[in-house]
Biotite code that builds the C-alpha atoms (Angstrom):
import biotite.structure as struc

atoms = struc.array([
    struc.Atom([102.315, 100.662, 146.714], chain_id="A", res_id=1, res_name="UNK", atom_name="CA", element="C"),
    struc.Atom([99.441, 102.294, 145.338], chain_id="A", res_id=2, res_name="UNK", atom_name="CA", element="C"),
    struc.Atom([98.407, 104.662, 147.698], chain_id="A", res_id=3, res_name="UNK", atom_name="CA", element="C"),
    struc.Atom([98.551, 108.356, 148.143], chain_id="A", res_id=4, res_name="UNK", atom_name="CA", element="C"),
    struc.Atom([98.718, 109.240, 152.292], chain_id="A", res_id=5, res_name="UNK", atom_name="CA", element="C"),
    struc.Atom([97.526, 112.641, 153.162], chain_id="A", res_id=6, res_name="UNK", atom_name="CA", element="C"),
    struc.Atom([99.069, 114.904, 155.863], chain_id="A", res_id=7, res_name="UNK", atom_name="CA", element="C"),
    struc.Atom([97.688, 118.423, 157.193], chain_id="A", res_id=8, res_name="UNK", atom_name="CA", element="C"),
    struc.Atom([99.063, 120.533, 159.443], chain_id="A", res_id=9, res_name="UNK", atom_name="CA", element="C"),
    struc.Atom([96.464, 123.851, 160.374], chain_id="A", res_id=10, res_name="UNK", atom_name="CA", element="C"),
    struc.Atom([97.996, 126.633, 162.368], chain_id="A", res_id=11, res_name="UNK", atom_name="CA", element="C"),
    struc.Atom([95.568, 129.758, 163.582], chain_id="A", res_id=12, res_name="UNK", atom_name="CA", element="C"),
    struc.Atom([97.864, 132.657, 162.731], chain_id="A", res_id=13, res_name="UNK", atom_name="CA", element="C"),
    struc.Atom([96.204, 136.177, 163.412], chain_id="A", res_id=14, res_name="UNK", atom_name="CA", element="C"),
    struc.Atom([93.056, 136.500, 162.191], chain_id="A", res_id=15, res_name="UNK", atom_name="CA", element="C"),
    struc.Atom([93.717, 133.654, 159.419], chain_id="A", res_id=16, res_name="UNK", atom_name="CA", element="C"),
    struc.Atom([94.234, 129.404, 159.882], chain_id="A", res_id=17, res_name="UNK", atom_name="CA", element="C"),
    struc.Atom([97.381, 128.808, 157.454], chain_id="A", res_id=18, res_name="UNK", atom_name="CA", element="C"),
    struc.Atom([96.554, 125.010, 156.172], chain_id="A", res_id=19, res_name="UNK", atom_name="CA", element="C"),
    struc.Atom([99.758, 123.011, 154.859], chain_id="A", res_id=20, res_name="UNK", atom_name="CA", element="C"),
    struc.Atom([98.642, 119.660, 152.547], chain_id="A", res_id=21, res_name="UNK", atom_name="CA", element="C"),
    struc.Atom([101.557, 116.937, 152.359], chain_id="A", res_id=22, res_name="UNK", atom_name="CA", element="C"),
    struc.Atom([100.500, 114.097, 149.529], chain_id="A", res_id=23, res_name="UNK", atom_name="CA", element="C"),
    struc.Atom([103.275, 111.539, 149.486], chain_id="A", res_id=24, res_name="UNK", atom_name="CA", element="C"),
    struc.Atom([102.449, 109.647, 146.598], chain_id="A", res_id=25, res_name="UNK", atom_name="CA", element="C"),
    struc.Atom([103.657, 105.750, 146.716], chain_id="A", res_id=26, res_name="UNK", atom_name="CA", element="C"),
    struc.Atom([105.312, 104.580, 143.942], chain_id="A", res_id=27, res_name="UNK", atom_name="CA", element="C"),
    struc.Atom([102.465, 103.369, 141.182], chain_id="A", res_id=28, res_name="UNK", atom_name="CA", element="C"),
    struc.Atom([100.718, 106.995, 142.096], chain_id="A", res_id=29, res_name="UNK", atom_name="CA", element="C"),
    struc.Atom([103.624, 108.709, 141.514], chain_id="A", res_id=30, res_name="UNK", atom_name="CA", element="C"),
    struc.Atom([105.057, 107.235, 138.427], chain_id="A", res_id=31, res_name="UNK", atom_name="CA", element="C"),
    struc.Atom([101.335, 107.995, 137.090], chain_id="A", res_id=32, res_name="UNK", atom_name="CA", element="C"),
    struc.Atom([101.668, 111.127, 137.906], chain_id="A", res_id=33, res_name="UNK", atom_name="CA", element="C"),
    struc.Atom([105.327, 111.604, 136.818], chain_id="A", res_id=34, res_name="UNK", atom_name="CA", element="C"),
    struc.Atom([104.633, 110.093, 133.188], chain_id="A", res_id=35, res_name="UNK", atom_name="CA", element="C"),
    struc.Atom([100.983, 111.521, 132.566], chain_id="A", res_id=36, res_name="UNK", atom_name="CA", element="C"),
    struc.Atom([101.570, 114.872, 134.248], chain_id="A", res_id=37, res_name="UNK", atom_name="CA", element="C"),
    struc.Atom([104.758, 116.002, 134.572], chain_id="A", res_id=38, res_name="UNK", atom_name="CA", element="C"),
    struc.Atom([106.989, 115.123, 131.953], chain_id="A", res_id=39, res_name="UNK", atom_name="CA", element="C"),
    struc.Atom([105.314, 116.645, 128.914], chain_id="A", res_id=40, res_name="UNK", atom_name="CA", element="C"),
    struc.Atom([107.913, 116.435, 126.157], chain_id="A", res_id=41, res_name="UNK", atom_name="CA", element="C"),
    struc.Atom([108.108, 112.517, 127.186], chain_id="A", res_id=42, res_name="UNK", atom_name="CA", element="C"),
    struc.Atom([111.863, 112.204, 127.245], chain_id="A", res_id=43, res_name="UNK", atom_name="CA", element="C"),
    struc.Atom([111.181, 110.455, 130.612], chain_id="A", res_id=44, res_name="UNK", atom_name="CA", element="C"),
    struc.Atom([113.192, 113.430, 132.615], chain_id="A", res_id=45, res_name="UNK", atom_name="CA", element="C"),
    struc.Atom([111.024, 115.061, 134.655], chain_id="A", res_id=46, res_name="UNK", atom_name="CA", element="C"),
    struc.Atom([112.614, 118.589, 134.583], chain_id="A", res_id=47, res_name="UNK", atom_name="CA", element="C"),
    struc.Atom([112.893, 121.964, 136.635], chain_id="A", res_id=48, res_name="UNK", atom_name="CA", element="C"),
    struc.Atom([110.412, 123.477, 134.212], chain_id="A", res_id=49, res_name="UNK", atom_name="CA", element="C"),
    struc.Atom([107.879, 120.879, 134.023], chain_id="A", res_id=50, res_name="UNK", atom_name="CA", element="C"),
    struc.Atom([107.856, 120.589, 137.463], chain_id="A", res_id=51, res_name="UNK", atom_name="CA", element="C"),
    struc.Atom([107.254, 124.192, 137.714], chain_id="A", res_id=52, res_name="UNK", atom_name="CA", element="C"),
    struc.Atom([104.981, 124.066, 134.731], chain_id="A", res_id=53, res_name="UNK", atom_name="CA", element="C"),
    struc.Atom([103.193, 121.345, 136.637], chain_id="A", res_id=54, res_name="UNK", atom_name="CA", element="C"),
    struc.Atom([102.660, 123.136, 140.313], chain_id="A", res_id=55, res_name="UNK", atom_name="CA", element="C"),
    struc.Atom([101.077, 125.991, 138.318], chain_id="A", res_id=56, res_name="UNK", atom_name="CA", element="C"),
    struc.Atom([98.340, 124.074, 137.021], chain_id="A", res_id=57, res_name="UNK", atom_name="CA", element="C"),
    struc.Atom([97.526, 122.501, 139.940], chain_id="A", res_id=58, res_name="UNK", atom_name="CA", element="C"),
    struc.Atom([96.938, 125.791, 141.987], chain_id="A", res_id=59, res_name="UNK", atom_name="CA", element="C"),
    struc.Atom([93.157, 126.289, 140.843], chain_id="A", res_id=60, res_name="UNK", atom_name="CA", element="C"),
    struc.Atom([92.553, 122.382, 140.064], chain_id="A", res_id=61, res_name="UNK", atom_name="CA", element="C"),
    struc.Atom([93.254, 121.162, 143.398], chain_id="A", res_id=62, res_name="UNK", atom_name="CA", element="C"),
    struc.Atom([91.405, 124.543, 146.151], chain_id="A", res_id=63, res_name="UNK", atom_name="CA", element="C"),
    struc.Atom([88.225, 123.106, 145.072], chain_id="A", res_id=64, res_name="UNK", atom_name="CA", element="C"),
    struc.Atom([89.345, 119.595, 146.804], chain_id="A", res_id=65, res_name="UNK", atom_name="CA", element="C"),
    struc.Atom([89.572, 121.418, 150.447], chain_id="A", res_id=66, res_name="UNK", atom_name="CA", element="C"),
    struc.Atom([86.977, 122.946, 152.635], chain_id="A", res_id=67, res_name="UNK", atom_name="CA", element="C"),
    struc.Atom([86.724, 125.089, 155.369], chain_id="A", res_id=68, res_name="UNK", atom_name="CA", element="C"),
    struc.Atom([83.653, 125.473, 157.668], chain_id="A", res_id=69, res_name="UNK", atom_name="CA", element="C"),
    struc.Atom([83.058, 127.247, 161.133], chain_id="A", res_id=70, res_name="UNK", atom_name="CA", element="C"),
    struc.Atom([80.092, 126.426, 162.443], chain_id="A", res_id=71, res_name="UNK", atom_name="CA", element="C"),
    struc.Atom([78.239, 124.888, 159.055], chain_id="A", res_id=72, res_name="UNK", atom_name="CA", element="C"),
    struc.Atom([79.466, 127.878, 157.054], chain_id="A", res_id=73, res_name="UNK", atom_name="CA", element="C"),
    struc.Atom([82.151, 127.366, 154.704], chain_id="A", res_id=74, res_name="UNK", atom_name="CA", element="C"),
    struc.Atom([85.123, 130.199, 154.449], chain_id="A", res_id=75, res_name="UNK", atom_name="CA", element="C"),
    struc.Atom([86.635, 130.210, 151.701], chain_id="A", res_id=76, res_name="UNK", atom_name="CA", element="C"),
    struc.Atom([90.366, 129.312, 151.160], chain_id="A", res_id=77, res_name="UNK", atom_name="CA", element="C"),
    struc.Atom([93.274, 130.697, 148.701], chain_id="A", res_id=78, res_name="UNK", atom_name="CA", element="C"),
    struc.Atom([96.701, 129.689, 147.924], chain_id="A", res_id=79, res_name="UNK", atom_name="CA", element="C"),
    struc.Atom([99.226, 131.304, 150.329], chain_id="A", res_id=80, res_name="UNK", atom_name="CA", element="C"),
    struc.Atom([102.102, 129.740, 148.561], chain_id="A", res_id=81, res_name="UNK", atom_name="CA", element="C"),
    struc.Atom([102.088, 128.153, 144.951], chain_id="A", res_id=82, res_name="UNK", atom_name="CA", element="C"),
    struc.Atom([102.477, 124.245, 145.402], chain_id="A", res_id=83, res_name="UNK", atom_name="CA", element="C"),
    struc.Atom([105.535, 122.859, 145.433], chain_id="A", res_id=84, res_name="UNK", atom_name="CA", element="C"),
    struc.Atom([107.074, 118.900, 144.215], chain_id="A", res_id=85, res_name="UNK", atom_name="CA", element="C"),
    struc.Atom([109.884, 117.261, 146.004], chain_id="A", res_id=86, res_name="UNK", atom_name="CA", element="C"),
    struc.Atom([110.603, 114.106, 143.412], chain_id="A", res_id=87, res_name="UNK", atom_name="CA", element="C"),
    struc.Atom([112.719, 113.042, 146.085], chain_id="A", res_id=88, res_name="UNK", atom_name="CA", element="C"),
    struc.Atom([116.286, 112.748, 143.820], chain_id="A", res_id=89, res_name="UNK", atom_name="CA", element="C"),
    struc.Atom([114.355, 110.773, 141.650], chain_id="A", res_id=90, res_name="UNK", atom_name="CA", element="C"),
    struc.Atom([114.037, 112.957, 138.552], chain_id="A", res_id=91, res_name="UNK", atom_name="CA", element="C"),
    struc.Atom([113.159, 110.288, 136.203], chain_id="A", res_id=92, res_name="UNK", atom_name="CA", element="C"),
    struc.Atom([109.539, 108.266, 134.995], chain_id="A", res_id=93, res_name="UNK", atom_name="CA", element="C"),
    struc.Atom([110.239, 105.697, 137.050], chain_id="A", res_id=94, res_name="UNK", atom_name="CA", element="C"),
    struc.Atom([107.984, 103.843, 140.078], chain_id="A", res_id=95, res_name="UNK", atom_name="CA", element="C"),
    struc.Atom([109.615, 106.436, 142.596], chain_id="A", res_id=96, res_name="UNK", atom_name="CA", element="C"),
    struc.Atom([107.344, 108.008, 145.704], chain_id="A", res_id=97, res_name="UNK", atom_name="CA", element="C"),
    struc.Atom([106.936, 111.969, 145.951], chain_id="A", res_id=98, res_name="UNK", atom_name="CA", element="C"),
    struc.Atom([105.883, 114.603, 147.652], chain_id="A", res_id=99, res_name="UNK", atom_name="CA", element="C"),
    struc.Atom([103.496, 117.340, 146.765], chain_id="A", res_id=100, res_name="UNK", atom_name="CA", element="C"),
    struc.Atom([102.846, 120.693, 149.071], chain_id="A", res_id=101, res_name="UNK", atom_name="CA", element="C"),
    struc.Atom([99.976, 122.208, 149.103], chain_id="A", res_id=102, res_name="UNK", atom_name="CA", element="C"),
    struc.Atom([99.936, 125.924, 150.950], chain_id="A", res_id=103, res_name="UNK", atom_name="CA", element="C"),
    struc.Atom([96.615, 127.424, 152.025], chain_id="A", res_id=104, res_name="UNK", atom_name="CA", element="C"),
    struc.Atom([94.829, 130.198, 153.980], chain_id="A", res_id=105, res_name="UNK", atom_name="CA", element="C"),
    struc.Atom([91.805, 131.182, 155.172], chain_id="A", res_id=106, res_name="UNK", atom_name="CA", element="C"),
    struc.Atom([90.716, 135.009, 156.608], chain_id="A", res_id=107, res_name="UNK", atom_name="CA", element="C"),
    struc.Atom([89.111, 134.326, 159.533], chain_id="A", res_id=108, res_name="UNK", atom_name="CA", element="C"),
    struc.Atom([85.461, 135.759, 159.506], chain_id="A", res_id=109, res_name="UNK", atom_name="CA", element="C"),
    struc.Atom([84.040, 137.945, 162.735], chain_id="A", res_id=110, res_name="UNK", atom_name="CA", element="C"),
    struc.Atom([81.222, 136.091, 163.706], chain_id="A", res_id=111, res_name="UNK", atom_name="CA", element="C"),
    struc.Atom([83.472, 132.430, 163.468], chain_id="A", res_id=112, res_name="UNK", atom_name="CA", element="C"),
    struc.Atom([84.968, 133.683, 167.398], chain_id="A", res_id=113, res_name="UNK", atom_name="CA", element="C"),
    struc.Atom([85.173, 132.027, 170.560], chain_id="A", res_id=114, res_name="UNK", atom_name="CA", element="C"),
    struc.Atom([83.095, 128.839, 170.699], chain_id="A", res_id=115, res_name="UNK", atom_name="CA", element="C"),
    struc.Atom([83.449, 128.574, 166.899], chain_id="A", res_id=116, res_name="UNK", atom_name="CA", element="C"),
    struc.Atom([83.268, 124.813, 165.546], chain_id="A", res_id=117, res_name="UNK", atom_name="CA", element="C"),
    struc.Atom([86.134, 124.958, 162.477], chain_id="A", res_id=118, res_name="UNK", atom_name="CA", element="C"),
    struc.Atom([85.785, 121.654, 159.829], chain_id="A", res_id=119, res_name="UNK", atom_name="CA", element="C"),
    struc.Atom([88.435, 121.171, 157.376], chain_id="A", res_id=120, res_name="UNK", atom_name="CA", element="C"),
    struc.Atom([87.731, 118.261, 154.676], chain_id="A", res_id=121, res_name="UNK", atom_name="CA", element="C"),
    struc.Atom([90.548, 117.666, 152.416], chain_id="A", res_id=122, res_name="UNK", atom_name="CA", element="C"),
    struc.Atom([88.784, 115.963, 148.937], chain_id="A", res_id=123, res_name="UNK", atom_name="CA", element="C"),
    struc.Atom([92.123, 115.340, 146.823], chain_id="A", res_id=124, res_name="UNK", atom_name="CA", element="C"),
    struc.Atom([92.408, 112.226, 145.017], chain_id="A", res_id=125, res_name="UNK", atom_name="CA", element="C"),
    struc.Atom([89.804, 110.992, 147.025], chain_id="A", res_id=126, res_name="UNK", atom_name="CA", element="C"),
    struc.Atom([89.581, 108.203, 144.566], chain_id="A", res_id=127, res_name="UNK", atom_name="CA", element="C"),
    struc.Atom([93.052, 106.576, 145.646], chain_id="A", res_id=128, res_name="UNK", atom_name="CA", element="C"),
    struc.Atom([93.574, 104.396, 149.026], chain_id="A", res_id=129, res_name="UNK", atom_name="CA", element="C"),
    struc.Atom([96.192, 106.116, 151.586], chain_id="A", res_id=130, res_name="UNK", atom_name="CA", element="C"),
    struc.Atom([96.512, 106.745, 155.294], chain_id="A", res_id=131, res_name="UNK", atom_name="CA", element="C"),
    struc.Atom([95.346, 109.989, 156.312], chain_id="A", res_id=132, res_name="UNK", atom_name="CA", element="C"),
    struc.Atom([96.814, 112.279, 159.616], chain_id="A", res_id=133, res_name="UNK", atom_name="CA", element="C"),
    struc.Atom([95.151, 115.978, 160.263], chain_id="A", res_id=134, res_name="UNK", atom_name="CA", element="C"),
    struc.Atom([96.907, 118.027, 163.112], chain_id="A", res_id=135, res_name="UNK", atom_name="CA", element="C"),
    struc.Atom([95.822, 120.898, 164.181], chain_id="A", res_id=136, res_name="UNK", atom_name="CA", element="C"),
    struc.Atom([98.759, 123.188, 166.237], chain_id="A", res_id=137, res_name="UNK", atom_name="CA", element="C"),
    struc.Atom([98.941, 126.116, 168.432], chain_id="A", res_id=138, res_name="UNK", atom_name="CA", element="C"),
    struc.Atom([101.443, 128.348, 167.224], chain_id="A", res_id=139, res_name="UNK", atom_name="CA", element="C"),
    struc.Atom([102.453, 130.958, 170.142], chain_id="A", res_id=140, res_name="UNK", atom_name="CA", element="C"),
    struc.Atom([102.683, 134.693, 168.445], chain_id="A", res_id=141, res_name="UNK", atom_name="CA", element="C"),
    struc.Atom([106.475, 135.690, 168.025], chain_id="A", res_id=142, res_name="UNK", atom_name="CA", element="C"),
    struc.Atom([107.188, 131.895, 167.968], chain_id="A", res_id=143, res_name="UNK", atom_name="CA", element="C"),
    struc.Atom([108.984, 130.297, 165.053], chain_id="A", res_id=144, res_name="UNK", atom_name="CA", element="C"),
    struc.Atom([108.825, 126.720, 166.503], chain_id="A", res_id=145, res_name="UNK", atom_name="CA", element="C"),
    struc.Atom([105.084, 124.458, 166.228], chain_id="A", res_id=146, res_name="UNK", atom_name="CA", element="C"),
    struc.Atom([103.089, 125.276, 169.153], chain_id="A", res_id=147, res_name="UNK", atom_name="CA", element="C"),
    struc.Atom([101.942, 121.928, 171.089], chain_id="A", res_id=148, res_name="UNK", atom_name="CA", element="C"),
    struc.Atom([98.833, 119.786, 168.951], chain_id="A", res_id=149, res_name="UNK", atom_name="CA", element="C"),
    struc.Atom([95.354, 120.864, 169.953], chain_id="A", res_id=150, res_name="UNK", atom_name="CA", element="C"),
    struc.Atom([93.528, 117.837, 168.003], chain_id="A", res_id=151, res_name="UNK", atom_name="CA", element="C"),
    struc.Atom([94.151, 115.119, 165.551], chain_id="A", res_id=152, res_name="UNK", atom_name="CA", element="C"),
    struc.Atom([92.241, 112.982, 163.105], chain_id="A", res_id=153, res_name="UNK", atom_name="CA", element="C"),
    struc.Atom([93.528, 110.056, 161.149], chain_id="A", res_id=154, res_name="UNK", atom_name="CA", element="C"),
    struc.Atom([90.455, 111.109, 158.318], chain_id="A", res_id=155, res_name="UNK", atom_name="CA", element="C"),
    struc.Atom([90.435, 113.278, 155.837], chain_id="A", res_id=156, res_name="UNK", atom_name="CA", element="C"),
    struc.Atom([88.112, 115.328, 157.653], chain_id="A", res_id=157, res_name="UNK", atom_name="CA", element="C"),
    struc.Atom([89.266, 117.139, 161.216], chain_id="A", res_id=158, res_name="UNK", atom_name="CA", element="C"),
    struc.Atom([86.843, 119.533, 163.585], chain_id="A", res_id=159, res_name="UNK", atom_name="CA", element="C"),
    struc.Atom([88.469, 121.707, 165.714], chain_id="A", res_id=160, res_name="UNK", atom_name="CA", element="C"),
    struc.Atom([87.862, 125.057, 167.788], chain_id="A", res_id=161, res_name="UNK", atom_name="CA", element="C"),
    struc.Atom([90.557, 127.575, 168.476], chain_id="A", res_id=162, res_name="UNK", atom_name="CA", element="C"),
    struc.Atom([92.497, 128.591, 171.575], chain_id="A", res_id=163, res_name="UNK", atom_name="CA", element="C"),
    struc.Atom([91.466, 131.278, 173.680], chain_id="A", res_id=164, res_name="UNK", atom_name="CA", element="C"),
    struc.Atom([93.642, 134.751, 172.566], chain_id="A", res_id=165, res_name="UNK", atom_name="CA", element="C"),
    struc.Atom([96.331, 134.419, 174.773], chain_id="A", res_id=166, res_name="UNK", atom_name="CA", element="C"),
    struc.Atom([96.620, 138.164, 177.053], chain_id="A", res_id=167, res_name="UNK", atom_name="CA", element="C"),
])
């Protein structure tokens, strides 16, 4: 397959929406990205360290694929977490899917309250085909486990607006 399917998952955490980015990357994708990317002494091993090597690079490449808006004005995101690559025991160059993470967060701004209209447009390899799922989920404070899904979007693009603050 040649696509690249796109999962988010946005959870309002205190004062900040926590974004998570899941690319799976099909198998011509991947081994793309495996041999052009990731395995940089071409030895056709994809190793620990190029793997890490690779997740650092994309940390700045990739935030300026992803937008955040609340009502029309954009808030701007950072990395929570560096990236992270699950090759999916397939360490090789080889037509093999896998995953990439992508962790992000956002500061809430005072004005965006109650009422607030939140967009979140994820841009990444917007050039390559893929089924897309946005969810966004109501975590309950002191709760470890997802909350229950507020909206969902099957685009690359999801609007949403935030629960009440619970009492």
């Amino acid at each position: 397959m040649k696509d690249i399917d796109h999962l988010a998952f946005i959870e309002p955490a205190s004062g900040f929406l926590n974004i998570e980015v899941v690319l799976h990357f099909h198998e011509i994708p991947s081994e793309q990205s495996r041999k052009g990317r990731m395995d940089t002494n071409g030895d056709d091993r994809i190793s620990p360290t190029e793997v890490d090597r690779y997740c650092s690079a994309l940390d700045q490449k990739l935030l300026h694929r992803f937008t955040l808006e609340a009502d029309k004005k954009e808030i701007k995101l950072a990395p929570l977490y560096r990236p992270e690559v699950d090759l999916l025991g397939v360490s090789g160059v080889e037509p093999a899917p896998h995953l990439l993470k992508i962790f992000l967060t956002a500061r809430l701004p005072p004005e965006a309250g109650e009422g607030a209209v939140f967009r979140f447009v994820d841009r990444s390899f917007s050039s390559v085909t893929g089924q897309s799922r946005m969810e966004v989920r109501h975590n309950r404070p002191g709760s470890s486990t997802p909350g229950p899904v507020m909206e969902i979007s099957t685009s690359r693009e999801i609007r949403f607006k935030l629960p009440r603050a619970e009492e």
